[in-house]
ZAKOLZA-645859 format. One record per residue (C-alpha): x, y, z. Coordinates in steps of 0.02 Angstrom, whole numbers. Layout:
N
<<X; Y; Z>>;
...
END
This chain:
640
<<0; 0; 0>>;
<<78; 164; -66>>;
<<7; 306; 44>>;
<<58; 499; 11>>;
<<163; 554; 154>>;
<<100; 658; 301>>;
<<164; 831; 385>>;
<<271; 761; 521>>;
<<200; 823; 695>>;
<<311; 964; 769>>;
<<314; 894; 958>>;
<<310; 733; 1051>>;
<<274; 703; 1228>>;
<<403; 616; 1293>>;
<<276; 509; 1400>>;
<<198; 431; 1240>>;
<<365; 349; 1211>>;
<<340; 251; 1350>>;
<<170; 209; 1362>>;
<<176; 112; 1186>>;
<<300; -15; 1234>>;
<<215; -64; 1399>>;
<<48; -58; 1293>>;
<<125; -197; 1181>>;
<<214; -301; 1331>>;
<<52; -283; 1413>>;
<<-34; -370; 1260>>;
<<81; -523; 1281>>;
<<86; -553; 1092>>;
<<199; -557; 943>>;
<<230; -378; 880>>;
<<291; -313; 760>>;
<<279; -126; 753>>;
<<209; -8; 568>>;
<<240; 170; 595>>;
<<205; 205; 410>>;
<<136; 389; 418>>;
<<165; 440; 588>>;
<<235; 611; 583>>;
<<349; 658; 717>>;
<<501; 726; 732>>;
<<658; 595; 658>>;
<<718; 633; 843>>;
<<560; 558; 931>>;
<<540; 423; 812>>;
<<712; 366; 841>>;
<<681; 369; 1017>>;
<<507; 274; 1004>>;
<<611; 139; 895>>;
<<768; 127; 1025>>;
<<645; 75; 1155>>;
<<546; -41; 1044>>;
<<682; -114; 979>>;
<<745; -151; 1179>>;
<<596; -261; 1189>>;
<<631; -355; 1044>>;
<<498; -286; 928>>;
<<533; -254; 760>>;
<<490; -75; 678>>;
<<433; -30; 514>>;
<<380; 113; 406>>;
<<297; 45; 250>>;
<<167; -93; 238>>;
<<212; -247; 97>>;
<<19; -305; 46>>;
<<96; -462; -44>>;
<<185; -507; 153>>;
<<121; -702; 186>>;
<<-41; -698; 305>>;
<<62; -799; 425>>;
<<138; -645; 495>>;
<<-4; -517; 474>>;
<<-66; -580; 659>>;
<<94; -474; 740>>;
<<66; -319; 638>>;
<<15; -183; 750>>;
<<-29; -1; 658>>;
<<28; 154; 770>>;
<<-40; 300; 703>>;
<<-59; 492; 781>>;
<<-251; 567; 742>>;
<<-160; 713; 789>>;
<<-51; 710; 614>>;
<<-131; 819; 438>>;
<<-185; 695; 309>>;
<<-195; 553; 445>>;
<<-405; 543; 397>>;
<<-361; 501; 209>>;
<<-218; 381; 273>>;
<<-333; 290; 383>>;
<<-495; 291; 240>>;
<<-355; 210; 126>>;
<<-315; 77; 242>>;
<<-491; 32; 293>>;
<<-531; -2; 101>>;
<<-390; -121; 91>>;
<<-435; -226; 243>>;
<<-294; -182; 374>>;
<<-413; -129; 510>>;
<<-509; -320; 486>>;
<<-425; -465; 613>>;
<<-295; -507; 624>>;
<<-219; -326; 604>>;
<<-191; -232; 782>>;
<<-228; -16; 792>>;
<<-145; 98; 921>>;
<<-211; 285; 870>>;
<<-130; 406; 972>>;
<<-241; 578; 1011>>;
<<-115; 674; 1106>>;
<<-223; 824; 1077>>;
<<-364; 733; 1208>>;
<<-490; 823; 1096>>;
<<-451; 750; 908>>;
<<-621; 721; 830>>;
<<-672; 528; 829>>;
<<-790; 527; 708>>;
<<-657; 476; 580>>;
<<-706; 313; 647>>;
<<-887; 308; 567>>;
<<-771; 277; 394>>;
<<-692; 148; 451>>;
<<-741; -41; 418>>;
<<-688; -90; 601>>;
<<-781; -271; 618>>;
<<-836; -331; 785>>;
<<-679; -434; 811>>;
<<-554; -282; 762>>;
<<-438; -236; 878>>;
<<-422; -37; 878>>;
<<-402; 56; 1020>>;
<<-386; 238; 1057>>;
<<-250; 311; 1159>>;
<<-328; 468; 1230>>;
<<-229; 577; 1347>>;
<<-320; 648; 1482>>;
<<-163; 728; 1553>>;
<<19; 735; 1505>>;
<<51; 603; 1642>>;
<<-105; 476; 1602>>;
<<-171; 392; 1426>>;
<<-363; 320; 1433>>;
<<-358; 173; 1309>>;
<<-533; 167; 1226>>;
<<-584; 20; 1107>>;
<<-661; 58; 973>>;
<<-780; -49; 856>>;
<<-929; -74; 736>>;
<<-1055; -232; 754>>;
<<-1082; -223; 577>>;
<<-1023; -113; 421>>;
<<-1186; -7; 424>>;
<<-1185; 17; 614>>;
<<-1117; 140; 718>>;
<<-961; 139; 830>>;
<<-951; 64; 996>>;
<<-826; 163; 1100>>;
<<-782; 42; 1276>>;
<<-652; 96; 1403>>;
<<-506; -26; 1397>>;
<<-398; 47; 1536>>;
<<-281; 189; 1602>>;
<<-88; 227; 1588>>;
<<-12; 317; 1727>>;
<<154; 377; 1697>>;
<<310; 321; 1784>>;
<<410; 483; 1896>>;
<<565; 391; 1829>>;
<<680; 480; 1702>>;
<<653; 424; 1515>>;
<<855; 407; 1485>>;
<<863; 281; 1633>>;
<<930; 127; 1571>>;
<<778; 0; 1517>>;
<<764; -163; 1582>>;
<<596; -260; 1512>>;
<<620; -382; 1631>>;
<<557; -270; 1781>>;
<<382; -310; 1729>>;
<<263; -358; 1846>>;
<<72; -408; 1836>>;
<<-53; -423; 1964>>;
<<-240; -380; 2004>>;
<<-327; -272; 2113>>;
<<-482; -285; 2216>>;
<<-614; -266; 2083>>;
<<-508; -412; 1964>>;
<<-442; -278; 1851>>;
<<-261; -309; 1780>>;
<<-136; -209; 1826>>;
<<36; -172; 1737>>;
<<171; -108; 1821>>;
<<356; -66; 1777>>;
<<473; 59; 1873>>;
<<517; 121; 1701>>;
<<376; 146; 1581>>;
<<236; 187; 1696>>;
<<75; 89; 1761>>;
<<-74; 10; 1643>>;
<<-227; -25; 1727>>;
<<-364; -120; 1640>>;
<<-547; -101; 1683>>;
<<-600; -253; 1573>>;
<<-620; -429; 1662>>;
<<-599; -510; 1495>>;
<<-451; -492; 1410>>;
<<-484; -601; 1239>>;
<<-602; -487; 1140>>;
<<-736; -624; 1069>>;
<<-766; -617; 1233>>;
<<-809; -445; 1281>>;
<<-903; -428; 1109>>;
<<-1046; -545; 1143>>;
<<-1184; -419; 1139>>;
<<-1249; -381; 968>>;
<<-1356; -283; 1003>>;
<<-1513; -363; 895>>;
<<-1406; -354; 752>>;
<<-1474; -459; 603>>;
<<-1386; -625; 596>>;
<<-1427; -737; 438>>;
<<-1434; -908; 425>>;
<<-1465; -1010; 265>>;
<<-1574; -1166; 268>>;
<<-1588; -1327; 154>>;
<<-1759; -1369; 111>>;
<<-1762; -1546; 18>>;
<<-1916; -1647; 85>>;
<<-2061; -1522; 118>>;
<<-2085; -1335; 119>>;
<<-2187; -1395; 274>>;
<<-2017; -1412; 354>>;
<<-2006; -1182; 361>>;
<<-2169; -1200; 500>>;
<<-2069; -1347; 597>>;
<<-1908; -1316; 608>>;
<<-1898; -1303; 815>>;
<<-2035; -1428; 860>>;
<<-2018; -1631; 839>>;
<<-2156; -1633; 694>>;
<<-2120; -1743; 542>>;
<<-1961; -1784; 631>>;
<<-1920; -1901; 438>>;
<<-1916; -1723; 358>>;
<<-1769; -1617; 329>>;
<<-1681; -1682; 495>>;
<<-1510; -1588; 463>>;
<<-1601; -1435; 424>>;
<<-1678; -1424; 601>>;
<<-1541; -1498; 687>>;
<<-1422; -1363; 646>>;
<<-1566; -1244; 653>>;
<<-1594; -1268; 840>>;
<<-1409; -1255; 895>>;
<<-1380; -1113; 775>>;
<<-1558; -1023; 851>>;
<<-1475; -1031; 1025>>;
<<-1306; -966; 949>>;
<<-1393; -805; 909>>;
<<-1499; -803; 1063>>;
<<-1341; -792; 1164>>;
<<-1272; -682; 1067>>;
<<-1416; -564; 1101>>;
<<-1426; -574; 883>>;
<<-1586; -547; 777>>;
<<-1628; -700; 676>>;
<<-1652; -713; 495>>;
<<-1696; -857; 387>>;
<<-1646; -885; 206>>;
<<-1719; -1059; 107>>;
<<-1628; -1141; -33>>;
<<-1632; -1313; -91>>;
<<-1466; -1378; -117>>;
<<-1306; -1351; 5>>;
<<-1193; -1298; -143>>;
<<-1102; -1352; -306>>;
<<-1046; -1269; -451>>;
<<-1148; -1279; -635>>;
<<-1081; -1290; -788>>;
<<-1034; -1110; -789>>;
<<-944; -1126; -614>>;
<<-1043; -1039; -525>>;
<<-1101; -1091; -346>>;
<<-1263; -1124; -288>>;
<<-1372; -1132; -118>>;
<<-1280; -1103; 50>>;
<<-1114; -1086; -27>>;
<<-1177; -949; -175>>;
<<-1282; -849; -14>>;
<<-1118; -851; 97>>;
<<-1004; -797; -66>>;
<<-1150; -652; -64>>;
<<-1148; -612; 118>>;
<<-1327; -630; 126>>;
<<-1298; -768; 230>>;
<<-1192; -779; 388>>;
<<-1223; -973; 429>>;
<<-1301; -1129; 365>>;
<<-1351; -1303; 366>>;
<<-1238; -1420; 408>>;
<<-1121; -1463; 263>>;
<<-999; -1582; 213>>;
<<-825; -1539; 183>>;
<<-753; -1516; 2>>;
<<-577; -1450; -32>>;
<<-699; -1337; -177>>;
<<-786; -1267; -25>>;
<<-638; -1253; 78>>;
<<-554; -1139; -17>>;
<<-719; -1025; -14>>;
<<-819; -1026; 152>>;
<<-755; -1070; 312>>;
<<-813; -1219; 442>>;
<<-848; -1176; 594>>;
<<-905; -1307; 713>>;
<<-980; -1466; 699>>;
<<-1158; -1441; 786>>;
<<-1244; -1623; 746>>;
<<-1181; -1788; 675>>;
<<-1273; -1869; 536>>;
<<-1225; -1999; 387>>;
<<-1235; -2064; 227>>;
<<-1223; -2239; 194>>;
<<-1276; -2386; 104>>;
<<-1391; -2503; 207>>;
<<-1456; -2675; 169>>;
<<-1542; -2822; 244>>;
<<-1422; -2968; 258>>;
<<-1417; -3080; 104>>;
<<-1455; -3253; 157>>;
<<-1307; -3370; 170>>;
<<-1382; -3495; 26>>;
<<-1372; -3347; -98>>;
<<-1187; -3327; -91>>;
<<-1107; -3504; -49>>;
<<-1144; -3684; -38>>;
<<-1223; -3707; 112>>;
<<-1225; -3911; 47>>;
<<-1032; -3905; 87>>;
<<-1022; -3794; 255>>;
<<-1103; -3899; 392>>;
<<-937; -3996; 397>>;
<<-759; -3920; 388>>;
<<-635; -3986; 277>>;
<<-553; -4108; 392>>;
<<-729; -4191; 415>>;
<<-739; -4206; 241>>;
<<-561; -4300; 229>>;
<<-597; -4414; 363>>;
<<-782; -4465; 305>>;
<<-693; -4493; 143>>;
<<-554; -4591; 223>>;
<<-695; -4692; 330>>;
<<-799; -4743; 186>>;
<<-648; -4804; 77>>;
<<-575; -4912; 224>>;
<<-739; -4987; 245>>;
<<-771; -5032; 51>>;
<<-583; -5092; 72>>;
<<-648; -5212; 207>>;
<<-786; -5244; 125>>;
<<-710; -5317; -49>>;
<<-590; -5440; 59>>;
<<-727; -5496; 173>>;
<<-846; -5529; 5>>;
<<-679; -5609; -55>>;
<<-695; -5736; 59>>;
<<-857; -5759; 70>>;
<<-847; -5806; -114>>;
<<-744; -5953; -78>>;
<<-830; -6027; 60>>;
<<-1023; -6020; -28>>;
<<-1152; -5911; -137>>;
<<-1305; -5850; -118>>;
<<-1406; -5745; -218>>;
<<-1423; -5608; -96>>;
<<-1244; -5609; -48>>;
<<-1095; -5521; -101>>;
<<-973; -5612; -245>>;
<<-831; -5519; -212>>;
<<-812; -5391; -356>>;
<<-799; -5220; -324>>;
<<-935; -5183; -422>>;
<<-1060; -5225; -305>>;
<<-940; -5165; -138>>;
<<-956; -4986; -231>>;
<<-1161; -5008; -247>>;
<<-1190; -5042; -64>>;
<<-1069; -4892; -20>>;
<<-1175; -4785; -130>>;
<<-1312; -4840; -31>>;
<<-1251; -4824; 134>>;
<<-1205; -4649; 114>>;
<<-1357; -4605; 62>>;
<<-1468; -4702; 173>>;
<<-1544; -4812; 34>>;
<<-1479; -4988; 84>>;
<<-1429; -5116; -26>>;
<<-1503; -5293; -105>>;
<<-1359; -5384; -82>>;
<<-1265; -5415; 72>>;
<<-1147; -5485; 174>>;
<<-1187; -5655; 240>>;
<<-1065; -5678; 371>>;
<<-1021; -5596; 558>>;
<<-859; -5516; 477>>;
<<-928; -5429; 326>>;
<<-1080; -5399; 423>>;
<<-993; -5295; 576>>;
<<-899; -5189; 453>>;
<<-1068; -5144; 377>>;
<<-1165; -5106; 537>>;
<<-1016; -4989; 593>>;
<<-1026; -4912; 400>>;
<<-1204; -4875; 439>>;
<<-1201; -4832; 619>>;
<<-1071; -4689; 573>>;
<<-1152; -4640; 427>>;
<<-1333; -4619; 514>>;
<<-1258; -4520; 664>>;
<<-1153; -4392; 528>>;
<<-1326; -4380; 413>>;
<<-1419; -4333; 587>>;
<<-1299; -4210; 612>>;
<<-1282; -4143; 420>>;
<<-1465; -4118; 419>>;
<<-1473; -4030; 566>>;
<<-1344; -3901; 519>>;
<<-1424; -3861; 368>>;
<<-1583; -3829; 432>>;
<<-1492; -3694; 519>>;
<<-1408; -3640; 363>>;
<<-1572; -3625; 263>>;
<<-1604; -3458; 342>>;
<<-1463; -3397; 424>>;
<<-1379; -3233; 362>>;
<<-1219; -3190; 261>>;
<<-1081; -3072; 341>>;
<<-969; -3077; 187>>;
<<-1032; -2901; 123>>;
<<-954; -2797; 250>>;
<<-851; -2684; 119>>;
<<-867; -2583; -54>>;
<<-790; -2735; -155>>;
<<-899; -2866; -67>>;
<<-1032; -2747; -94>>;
<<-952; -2737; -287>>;
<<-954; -2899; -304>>;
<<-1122; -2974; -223>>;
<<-1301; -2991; -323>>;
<<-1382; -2846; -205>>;
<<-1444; -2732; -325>>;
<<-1389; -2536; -278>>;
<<-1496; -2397; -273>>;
<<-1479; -2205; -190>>;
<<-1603; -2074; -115>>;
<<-1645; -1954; -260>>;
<<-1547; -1800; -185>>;
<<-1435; -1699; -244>>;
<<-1274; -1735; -153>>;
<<-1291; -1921; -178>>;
<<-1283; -1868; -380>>;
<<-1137; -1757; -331>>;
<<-1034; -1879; -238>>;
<<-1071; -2036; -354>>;
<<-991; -1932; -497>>;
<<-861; -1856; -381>>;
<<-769; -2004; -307>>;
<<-654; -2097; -445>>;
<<-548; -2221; -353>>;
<<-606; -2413; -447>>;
<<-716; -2479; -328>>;
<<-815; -2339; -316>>;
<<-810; -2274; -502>>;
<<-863; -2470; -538>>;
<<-1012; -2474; -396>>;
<<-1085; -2322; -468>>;
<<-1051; -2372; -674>>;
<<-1103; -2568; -652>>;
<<-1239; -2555; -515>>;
<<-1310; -2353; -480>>;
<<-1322; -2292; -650>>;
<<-1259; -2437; -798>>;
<<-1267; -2365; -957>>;
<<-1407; -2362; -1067>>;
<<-1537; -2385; -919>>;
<<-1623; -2260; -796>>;
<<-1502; -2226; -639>>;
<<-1580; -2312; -493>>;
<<-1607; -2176; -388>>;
<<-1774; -2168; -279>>;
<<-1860; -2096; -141>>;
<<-1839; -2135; 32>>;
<<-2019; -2214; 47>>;
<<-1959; -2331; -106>>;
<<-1790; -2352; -46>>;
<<-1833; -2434; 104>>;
<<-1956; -2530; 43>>;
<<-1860; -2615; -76>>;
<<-1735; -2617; 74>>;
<<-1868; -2712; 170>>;
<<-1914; -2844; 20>>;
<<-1729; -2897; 31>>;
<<-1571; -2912; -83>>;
<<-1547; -2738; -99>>;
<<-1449; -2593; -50>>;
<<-1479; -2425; -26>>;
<<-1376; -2272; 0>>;
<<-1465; -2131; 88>>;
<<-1455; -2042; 246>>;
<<-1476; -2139; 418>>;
<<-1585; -2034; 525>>;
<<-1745; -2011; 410>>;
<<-1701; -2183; 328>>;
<<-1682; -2281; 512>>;
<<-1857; -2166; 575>>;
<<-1948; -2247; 405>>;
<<-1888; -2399; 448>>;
<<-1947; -2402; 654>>;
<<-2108; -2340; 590>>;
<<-2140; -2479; 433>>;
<<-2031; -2632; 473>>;
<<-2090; -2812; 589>>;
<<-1989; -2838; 721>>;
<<-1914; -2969; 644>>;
<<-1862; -2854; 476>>;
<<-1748; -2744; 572>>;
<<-1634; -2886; 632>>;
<<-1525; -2913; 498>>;
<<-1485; -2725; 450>>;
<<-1304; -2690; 400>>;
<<-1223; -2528; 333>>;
<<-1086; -2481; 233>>;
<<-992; -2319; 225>>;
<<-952; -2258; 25>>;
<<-905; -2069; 49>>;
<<-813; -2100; 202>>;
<<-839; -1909; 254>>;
<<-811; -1845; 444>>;
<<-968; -1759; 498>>;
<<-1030; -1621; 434>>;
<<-983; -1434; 499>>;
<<-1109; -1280; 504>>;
<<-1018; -1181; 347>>;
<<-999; -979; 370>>;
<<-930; -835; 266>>;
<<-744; -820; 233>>;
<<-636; -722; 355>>;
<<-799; -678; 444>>;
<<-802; -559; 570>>;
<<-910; -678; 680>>;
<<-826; -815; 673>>;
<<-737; -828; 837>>;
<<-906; -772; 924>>;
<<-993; -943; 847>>;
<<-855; -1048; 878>>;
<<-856; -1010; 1056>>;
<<-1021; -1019; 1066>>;
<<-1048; -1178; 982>>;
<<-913; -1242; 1108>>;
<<-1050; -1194; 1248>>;
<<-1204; -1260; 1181>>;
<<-1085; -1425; 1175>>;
<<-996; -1444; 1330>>;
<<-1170; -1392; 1415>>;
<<-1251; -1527; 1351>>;
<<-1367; -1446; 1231>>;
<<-1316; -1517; 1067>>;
<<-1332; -1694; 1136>>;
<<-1495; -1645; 1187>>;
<<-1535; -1612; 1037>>;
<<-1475; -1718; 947>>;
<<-1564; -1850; 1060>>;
<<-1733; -1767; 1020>>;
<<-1706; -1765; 828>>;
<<-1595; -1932; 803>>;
<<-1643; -2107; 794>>;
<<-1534; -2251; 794>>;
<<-1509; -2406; 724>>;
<<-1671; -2508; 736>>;
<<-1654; -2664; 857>>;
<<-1757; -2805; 860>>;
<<-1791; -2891; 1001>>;
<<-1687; -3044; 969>>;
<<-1839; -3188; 1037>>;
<<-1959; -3162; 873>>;
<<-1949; -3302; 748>>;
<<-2022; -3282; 596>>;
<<-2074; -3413; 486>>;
<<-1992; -3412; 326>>;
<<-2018; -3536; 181>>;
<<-1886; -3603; 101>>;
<<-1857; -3545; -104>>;
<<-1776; -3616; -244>>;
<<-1625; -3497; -220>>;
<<-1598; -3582; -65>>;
<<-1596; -3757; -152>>;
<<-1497; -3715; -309>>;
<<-1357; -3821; -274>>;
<<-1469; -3986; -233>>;
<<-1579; -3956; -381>>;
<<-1430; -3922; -494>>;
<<-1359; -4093; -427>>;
<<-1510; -4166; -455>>;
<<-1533; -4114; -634>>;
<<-1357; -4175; -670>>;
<<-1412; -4344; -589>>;
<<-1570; -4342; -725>>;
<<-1441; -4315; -853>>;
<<-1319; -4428; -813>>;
<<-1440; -4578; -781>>;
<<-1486; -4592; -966>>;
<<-1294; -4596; -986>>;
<<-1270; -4743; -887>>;
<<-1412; -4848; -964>>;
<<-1358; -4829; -1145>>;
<<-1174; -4874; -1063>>;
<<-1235; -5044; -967>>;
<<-1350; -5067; -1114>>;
<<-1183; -5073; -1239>>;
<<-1098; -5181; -1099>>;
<<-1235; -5299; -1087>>;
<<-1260; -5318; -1282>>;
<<-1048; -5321; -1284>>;
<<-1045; -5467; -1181>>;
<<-1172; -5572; -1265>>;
<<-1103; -5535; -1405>>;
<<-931; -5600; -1318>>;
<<-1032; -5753; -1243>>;
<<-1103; -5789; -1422>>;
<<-920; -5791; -1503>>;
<<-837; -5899; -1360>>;
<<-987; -6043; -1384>>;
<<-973; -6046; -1588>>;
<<-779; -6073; -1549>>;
<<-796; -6204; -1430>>;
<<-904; -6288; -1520>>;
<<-811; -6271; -1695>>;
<<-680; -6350; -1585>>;
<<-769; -6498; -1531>>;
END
């Protein structure tokens, strides 16, 4: 900032030279000291910048507007109201932002009579920090603070506190360590050193969001996201159609006690989306009212790094998500529940168990053989060891037999094992019929399962489906939400759930309307089996505000409040509903489908098919050996 110089102010008193360093030591924060049109004498200002400089501040006398915003927080102006042209330097620097926070004002009115309403000019935001040195004599300064609620308002003038000076000589050698604090009996801070006088402060705050919490009525704004119902504007601080709009009148209550403490007029502004740009790149909703300033707040809002870079989060007043939820899948739909009852070392030693006894079997038929024959008993060929086998194991018995205490104790134990593992087979997959999957717990099970997808038909789900581009997610929303060349399968919450409820399909929507649809339609036995997965994988959402606004610190602080008090839980109790529990003793009938008996019917079909097989193959073996027999008679009797 280039400003035209000012006449340089013929006299000094000597006692302002040391009231401005114990001002700044008395702040307790980084300084670093612009005297860019203060016009004293090059005497007094190298004075004023010995003793800053013995108190390790840092002086300059220009300003550098392209200096990183990481320092601006130790700037501190020092200007004299007393100086010509000081009204045009001061209108100058209001238009380019250096009396907005984090920027620091010292104006000096050495006169005790310098004409304040230079102030009205000024864009001095409720969390400026400008104060007025007045001198009331040549030994004491009154510090005044000096601020505006809003741009249009007028200024608030507050009395900060007195300097006193010291009866020490100025040329005395300085020590900054001989600083002392304490407080007297009405808890005012006090100041002292033996060298640069006495500050007294009559404030019992000393952080200024903290003295500033009176607005005075002042109009605060706060922008609200209609989506459900326009009923929602006549019910946003009552627990009516609780389903509707529940972020909107969550953040609506906490932000309505905000501005009651703040002793803030409320206004209201309606929109119907939180924010994105258009084609053009323009924002809409909250974030296009808080570019405008017609907004000072709204609805809670998820964080972007587009939206970071123009609004500011404040607090996080209420908790809320969006994820995909979805009845269990039964087990039968995504595994062989034929093959589960028993684990793979059961398998091996049923297998193992069953050959040993066929092995038994053929040497005890063996033998049999050679001591006599019967036509119901065993001859010895493997053939028929393999047929009763086949029958044992599946309970079906056999024709032929063994005849003798040794073949016939190896069959009983067959039997007896087999009947006591079929019990228990049986049993288990009775159990299996209806019991539920957990192997969709994650975005590729969810990827790669037969749940069909589906989302609530707002405007953030459309947002985010298009926004996030890892695979998995880029795939769940191209294969399953919107496949090309059909209709995107997004829905209402009413059909959402439903198809939710029917089964074998997920749906990504919000939880607290979705979960209060679900209490209000669902059996008992419905809400049992309800699992969720997370796809944006967002923190909660923050209440957004304007950029750099001057109320920010005064909602933060008061957000803190309404949390630590209890309040927002409160709230958030009255508004929220969980997820739905059933009570754990209802059983439900449930009949069993063909999805549940694919794998038996499949095994059954290939049974059909292969029977066929095996009758055209022992019909060519029976035909083959008579043919054989016929051949082996001609030659035995062309040989006789």
């Amino acid at each position: 900032m280039s400003i035209s110089g000012l006449k340089l102010f013929d006299c000094i008193h000597l006692n302002a030279v040391q009231m401005i360093p114990l001002f700044i030591l008395n702040e307790g924060k980084p300084t670093s000291v612009l005297l860019p049109k203060l016009c004293w004498k090059n005497s007094d200002l190298k004075t004023l910048t010995e003793k800053l400089y013995e108190i390790s501040t840092s002086v300059g006398y220009g300003i550098q507007p392209n200096r990183s915003d990481y320092f601006v927080h130790s700037v501190l102006f020092i200007a004299d109201l007393s100086c010509s042209k000081t009204s045009e330097f001061l209108n100058k620097a209001s238009k380019q932002g250096y009396f907005k926070s984090p920027y620091r004002w010292l104006l000096l009115d050495q006169n005790g009579n310098s004409d304040l309403r230079i102030l009205n000019d000024l864009d001095m935001p409720i969390n400026s920090d400008v104060v007025v040195a007045k001198m009331i004599d040549p030994n004491q300064f009154l510090f005044i603070e000096a601020y505006k609620i809003s741009e249009t308002s007028h200024v608030i003038f507050s009395t900060r506190g007195t300097w006193l000076a010291s009866k020490m000589k100025l040329s005395d050698n300085f020590n900054n360590s001989l600083i002392s604090y304490g407080h007297n009996d009405s808890y005012n801070a006090v100041a002292k050193n033996i060298k640069l006088g006495v500050i007294k402060y009559y404030t019992e705050e000393k952080i200024l969001s903290r003295r500033r919490r009176n607005m005075q009525k002042q109009p605060l704004t706060m922008a609200n996201v209609i989506t459900d119902s326009n009923e929602t504007r006549k019910h946003l601080d009552d627990r009516l159609y609780l389903h509707q709009d529940s972020i909107t009148k969550m953040s609506y209550m906490v932000v309505k006690i905000c501005f009651e403490m703040l002793n803030a007029t409320e206004k209201l502004l309606f929109t119907h989306t939180w924010g994105y740009k258009d084609k053009n790149g323009n924002w809409q909703g909250i974030v296009d009212h808080l570019l405008k300033k017609e907004a000072d707040l709204g609805t809670l809002t998820i964080f972007t790094q587009e939206r970071m870079k123009v609004i500011d989060y404040i607090a996080m007043v209420g908790s809320t998500a969006v994820r995909f939820v979805f009845r269990e899948p039964p087990l039968a739909l995504l595994q062989n529940i034929f093959t589960l009852p028993f684990t793979g070392a059961v398998w091996v030693a049923i297998f193992v168990c069953v050959l040993s006894c066929a092995l038994f079997l053929y040497i005890t038929s063996k033998w049999e053989a050679t001591v006599g024959m019967h036509p119901m008993q065993l001859n010895g060929s493997w053939a028929d060891v393999l047929i009763l086998i086949i029958g044992a194991v599946l309970q079906q018995g056999c024709t032929l037999e063994p005849r003798y205490a040794a073949g016939r104790c190896v069959t009983l134990l067959l039997f007896l094992a087999l009947t006591i593992l079929y019990s228990a087979y049986c049993a288990n997959i009775v159990v299996l019929l209806r019991a539920p999957s957990s192997s969709v717990r994650s975005l590729p099970d969810l990827l790669n399962s037969p749940l069909k997808l589906g989302a609530s038909d707002f405007e953030y789900n459309r947002y985010f489906f298009k926004k996030l581009n890892d695979p998995i997610r880029k795939a769940i929303y191209d294969k399953k939400i919107a496949p090309k060349g059909k209709k995107p399968n997004f829905y209402s919450m009413k059909e959402g759930v439903e198809k939710i409820r029917k089964g074998l399909f997920a749906f990504h929507m919000e939880l607290n309307p979705g979960y209060r649809l679900i209490q209000e339609t669902y059996q008992e036995e419905e809400k049992c089996d309800l699992v969720e997965i997370d796809y944006i994988n967002e923190i909660d959402p923050w209440v957004p505000g304007q950029k750099r606004s001057p109320y920010k610190d005064l909602f933060k602080i008061n957000f803190i409040k309404i949390r630590e008090t209890g309040i927002q839980s409160n709230i958030h109790h009255r508004l929220h509903v969980g997820k739905p529990r059933c009570s754990g003793s209802i059983s439900a009938f449930s009949s069993v489908g063909i999805t549940d008996m694919y794998p038996a019917i499949i095994a059954t079909l290939y049974g059909m098919l292969l029977a066929p097989a095996v009758l055209v193959l022992e019909i060519m073996y029976k035909r083959l050996m008579v043919v054989r027999q016929n051949k082996l008679a001609k030659s035995i009797e062309f040989s006789t």
